[in-house]
N, C-alpha and C positions, 0 to 999 in steps of 0.2 A: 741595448745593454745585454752582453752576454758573459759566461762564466765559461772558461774551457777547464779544464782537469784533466789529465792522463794522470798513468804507473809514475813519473817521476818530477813533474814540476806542477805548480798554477799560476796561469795566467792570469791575470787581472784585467781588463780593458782599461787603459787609459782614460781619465773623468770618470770612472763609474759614479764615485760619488754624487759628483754634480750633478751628472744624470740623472741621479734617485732624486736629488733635492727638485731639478727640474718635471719632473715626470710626476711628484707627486704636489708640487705648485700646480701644473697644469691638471691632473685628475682634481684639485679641489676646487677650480676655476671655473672646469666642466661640470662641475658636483651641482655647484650654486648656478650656474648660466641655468642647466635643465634642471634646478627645482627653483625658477622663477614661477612656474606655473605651480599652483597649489593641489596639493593629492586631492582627488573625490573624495568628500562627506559619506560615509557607510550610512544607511537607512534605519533607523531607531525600529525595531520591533514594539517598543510601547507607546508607538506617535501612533496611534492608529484613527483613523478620518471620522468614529463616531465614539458616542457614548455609551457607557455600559449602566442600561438599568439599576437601580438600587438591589432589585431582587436575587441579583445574583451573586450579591455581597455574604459572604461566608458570616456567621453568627445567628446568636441564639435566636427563635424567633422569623426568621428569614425561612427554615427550610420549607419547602412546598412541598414535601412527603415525607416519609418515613426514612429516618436514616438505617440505613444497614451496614454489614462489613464490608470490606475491600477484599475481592477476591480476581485472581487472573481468569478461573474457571468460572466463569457467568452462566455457560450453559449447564454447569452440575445441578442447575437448582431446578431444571425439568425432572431429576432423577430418573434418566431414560439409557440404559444401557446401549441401546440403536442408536440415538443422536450423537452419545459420545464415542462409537464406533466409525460413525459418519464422517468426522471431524476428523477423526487421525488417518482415516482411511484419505482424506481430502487434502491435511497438511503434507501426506506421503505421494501423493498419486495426483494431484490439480497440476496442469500443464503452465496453466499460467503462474501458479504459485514457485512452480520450477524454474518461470523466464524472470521471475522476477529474485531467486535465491542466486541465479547466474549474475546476475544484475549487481548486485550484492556483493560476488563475489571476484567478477569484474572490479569493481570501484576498489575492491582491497587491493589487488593487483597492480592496479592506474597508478593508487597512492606510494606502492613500493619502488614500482616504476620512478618515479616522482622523486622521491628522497633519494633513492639511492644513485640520481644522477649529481646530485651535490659532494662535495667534497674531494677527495682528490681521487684523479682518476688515473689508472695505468693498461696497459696494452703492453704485453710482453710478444718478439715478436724476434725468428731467427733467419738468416740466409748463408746457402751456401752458394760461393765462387769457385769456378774451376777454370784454367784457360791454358790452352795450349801453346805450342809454342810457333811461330811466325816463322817464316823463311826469310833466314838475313837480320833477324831481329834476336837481341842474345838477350838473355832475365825475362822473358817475357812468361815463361809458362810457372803456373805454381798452382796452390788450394788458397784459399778462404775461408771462414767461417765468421760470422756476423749475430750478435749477440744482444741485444738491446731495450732495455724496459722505457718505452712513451710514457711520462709521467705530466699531467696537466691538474689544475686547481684554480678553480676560477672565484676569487673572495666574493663573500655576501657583503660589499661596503653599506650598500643600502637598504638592506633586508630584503631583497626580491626574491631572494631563494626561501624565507619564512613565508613569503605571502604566497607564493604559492605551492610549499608545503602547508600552511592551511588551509589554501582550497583545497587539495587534495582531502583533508582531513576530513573537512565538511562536507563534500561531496559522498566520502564514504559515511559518513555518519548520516544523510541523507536516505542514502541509498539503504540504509539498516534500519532507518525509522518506515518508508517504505514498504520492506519487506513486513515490517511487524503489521503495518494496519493494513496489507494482504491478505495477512493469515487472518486477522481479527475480523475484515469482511467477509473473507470467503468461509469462516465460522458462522457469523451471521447471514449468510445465505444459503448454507447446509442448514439451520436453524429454522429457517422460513421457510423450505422445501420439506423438509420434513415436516411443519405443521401443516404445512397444502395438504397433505400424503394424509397424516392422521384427520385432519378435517374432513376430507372426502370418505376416506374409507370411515366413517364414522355417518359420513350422511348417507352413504349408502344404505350401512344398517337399518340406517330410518325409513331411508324409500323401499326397501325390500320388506319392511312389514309393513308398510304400508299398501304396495301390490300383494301381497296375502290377505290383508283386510277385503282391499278391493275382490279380486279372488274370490274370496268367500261372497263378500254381497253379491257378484254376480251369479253367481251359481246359484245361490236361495233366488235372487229377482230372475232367473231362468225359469226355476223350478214350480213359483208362484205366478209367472205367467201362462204357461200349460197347465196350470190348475186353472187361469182363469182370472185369478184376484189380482194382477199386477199389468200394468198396460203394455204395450209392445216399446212406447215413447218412452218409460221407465228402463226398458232394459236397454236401449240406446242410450240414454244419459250414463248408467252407471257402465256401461261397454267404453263411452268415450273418457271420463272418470280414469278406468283401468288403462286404454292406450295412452292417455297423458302421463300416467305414472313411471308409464313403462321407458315412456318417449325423454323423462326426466330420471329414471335411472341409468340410461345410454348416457346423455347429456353428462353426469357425476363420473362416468366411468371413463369417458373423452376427456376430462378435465385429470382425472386421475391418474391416467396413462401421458399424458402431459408433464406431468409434475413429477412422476420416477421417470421418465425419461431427463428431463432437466437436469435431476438430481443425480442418475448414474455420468452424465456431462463432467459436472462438478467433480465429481468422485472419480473421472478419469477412466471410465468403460463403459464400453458398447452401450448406447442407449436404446436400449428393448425395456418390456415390462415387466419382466419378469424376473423372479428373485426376490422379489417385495413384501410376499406375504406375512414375515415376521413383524413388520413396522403394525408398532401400535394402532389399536383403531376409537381409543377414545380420548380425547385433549387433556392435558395434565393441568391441573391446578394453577392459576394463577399468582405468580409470585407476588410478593410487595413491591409497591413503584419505589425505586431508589429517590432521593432529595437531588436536586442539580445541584454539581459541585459549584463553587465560585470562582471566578473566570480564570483566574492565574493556574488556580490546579486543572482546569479544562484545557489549557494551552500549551500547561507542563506536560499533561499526561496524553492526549491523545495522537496517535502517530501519525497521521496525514498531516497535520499543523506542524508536530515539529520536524516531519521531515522539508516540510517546504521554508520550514524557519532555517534549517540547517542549508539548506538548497541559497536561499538571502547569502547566508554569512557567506556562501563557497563564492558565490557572485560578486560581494562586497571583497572578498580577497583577490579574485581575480583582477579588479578593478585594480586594486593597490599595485598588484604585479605587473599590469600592463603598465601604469605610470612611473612605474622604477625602472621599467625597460628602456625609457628615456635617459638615462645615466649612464655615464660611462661606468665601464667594469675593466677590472682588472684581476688578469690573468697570469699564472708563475706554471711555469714547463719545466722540465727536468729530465734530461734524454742520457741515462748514462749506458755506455756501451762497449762491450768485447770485443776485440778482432786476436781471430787466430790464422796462421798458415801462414805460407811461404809468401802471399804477396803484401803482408803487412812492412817490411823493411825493417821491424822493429826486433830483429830476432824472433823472429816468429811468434810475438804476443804483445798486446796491446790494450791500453784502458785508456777513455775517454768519456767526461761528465760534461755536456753541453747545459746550463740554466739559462733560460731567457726570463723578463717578465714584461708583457705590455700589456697596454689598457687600449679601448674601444672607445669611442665617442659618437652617438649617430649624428649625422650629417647629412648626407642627401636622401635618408629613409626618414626622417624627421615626421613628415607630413604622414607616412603608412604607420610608424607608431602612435603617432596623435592619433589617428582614427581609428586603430585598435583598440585604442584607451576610451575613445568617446563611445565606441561598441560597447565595450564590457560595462562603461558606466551604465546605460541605458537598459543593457542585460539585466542589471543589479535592479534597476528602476521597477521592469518588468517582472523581477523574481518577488520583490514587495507586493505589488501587485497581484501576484499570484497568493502570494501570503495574505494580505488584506480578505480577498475572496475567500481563501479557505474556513479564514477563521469566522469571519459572518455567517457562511455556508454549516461551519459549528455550532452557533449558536440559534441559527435559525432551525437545525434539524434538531436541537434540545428542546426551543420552543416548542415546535410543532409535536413532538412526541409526549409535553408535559400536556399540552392542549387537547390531544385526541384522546389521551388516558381520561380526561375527564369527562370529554363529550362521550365517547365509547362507552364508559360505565353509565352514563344518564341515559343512553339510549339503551341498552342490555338492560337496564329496572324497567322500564317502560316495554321495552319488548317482553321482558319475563311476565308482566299483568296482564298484556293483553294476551299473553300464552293462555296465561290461568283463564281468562275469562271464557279464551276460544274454547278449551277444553271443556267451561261450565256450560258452554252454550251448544256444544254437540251433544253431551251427553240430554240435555232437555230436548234438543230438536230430535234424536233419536228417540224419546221417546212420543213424540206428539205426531212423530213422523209415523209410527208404528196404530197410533191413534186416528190417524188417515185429519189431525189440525194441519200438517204442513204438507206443500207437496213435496215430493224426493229431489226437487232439485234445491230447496232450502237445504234441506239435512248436506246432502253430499258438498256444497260450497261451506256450511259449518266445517264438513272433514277437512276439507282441503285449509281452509283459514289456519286449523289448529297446527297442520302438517307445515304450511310453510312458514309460521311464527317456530317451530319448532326447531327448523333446520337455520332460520333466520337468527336464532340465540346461539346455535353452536358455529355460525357465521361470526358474529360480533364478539365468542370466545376468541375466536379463529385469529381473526384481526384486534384483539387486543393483545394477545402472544406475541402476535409479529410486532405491532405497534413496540413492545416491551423491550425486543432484540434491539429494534432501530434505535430505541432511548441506547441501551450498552454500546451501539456504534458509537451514536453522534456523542457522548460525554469522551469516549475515548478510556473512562475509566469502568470498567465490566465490575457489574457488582455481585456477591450470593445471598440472596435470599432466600430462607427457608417459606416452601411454600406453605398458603393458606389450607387451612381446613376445607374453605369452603371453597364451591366452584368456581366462585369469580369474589370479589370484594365489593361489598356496597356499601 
């Protein structure tokens, strides 16, 4: 079926009519033959393979801590101007936070890509003729000019151009949920690098007056051995004493130059050590443990879960697309065109509007779109899958964050007494030691007990901070808490 048009008549094609009635008998014939087979099932996001504890059921009664407000800034509640310098320095300058805003910004493009191939399409396009003239041959030489817009439009009969203008959709919304819980890690690990940083340079502190302690005692058990009153074995023990202190503040400085190097990584510049001296050198106050939300708002809000949910739906649309790819489609062209110059015949000007419209039906690729269809089904299969995992992998790192918050502070009270006591028990062995009741190798393992319970509490600060972050990961909802007065909460 076609439609001609020029400057002064139209043509009809003889049966057009019939034709339509036939053509659109036959595309409804093909409609139904290929949708004998039934579209794939899309995978329910709330069929999920286990049960969710009672505990996590939102109401009164239920919370397992203190509920505080919702805030996007969870790190504000350190009150540390260097962390939150860290963080923008990170969101600005992390390489990988870059590959993955491309990523992002990629998936917007795919999608415009994507739509704007639907609907009707033109190609405007010109030629020029010129020919000379032959010998022996007379009208042969003249101009040309060729004028002509390619106009095509392929109907959505079966919705496959929606289905996979949803995947597209999904895929970018995917790809934006993505990006967010990039930034929300990679905040959470400038978080915990920075408490490495103040942890260490804070145990330093400890161990540097501690080698001044030592220090000192050697120099007096020097001094009292050239008098005479103090054994040469004495000033060996308290010699070996001061190398282990010293051999233990190398050891904090290794681990220290570790962790700003890590962290200048993060932050996107040259990893040396230096540049660091402003970072705090004592742990900030422990905030209140936020309450676990209940599972709907942990799966609404946290962005690995729903970009993998959105990843599902893009999956589940692909699916539908491949199976509507098995239908015929029908297509409407529209070629209307110019001719000018002396070889048109037509006095030198010319209009002509060619319309076709035909349909497709697959036939001998039947079997290659069946297994493209059974692909993307399986895809979809796989993308649940991935989803199932995530969302456990949620809940299990809630768990285990409400779990250590507990065990952590039972052992921080426990370590904090046996601090108290180490300290009651040097001060006595110092002096019984001076009374010549102990010998100096009691006293000096009293010292050390009290030193390494000491640096042992500002360890178990250390890792209940971080512990703190990983809860703001794994809910996906970052909470602000105003912190405690006191140093830790018992």
């Amino acid at each position: 079926m076609w439609i001609s048009l020029d400057s002064s008549r139209l043509l009809l094609e003889s049966g057009m009519r019939s034709s339509i009635r036939s053509m659109m008998t036959g595309l409804g014939v093909m409609g139904v033959l290929a949708g004998c087979s039934a579209p794939p099932v899309p995978q329910s996001t709330n069929d999920l393979p286990f049960s969710v504890p009672n505990q996590w059921k939102a109401g009164e009664g239920n919370s397992r801590a203190e509920t505080t407000s919702a805030s996007t800034g969870w790190f504000l509640v350190f009150n540390s101007s260097v962390l939150n310098s860290f963080i923008e320095e990170a969101f600005e300058n992390n390489p990988n936070l870059q590959i993955v805003k491309q990523r992002l910004e990629a998936a917007g493009i795919d999608r415009n890509r994507i739509v704007s191939s639907f609907g009707p399409q033109g190609v405007i396009s010109s030629d020029a003729l010129t020919r000379g003239r032959m010998s022996g041959v007379r009208n042969t030489s003249g101009n040309q000019a060729i004028f002509q817009l390619d106009m095509s439009w392929e109907l959505d009969l079966w919705g496959r151009q929606k289905a996979l203008s949803r995947e597209a959709r999904w895929r970018q919304k995917s790809a934006e949920n993505a990006f967010e819980f990039e930034r929300f890690s990679l905040a959470a690990m400038v978080a915990r690098l920075w408490l490495n940083i103040v942890e260490h340079k804070q145990m330093l502190n400890i161990q540097q007056k501690a080698i001044l302690v030592w220090n000192n005692q050697y120099a007096s058990a020097l001094s009292r051995y050239q008098k005479g009153s103090l054994s040469i074995n004495d000033v060996h023990t308290i010699m070996s004493a001061l190398a282990s202190s010293q051999a233990q503040l190398e050891k904090l400085e290794r681990t220290l130059g570790m962790n700003i190097r890590a962290l200048k990584v993060v932050l996107g510049k040259y990893p040396d050590k230096t540049g660091m001296g402003f970072v705090e050198s004592i742990l900030p106050p422990a905030p209140v443990f936020p309450r676990a939300d209940a599972p709907a708002e942990l799966l609404m809000k946290r962005p690995d879960v729903t970009a993998v949910r959105a990843e599902l739906e893009a999956k589940d649309a692909a699916t539908v697309a491949a199976h509507l790819a098995m239908y015929p489609s029908l297509k409407l062209s529209l070629l209307p065109r110019f001719l000018s110059g002396s070889l048109t015949g037509l006095n030198g000007n010319s209009s002509q509007i060619d319309a076709s419209a035909g349909f497709a039906v697959p036939l001998f690729n039947r079997r290659t779109l069946t297994a493209t269809r059974d692909k993307a089904a399986l895809e979809a299969k796989q993308a649940f899958g991935r989803y199932v995992q995530t969302v456990l992998q949620a809940y299990q790192e809630v768990e285990q964050a409400l779990d250590n918050e507990a065990l952590i502070n039972n052992e921080w009270r426990a370590q904090k007494q046996a601090h108290e006591a180490a300290n009651a028990a040097t001060s006595l062995n110092a002096r019984d030691y001076e009374r010549g009741l102990i010998p100096l190798g009691d006293y000096l393992a009293s010292q050390n007990r009290a030193l390494e319970l000491e640096q042992s509490i500002i360890a178990l600060e250390a890792l209940r901070l971080r512990n703190w972050v990983s809860l703001q990961l794994a809910l996906g909802n970052p909470v602000s808490a105003q912190p405690t007065n006191t140093k830790n909460n018992t």
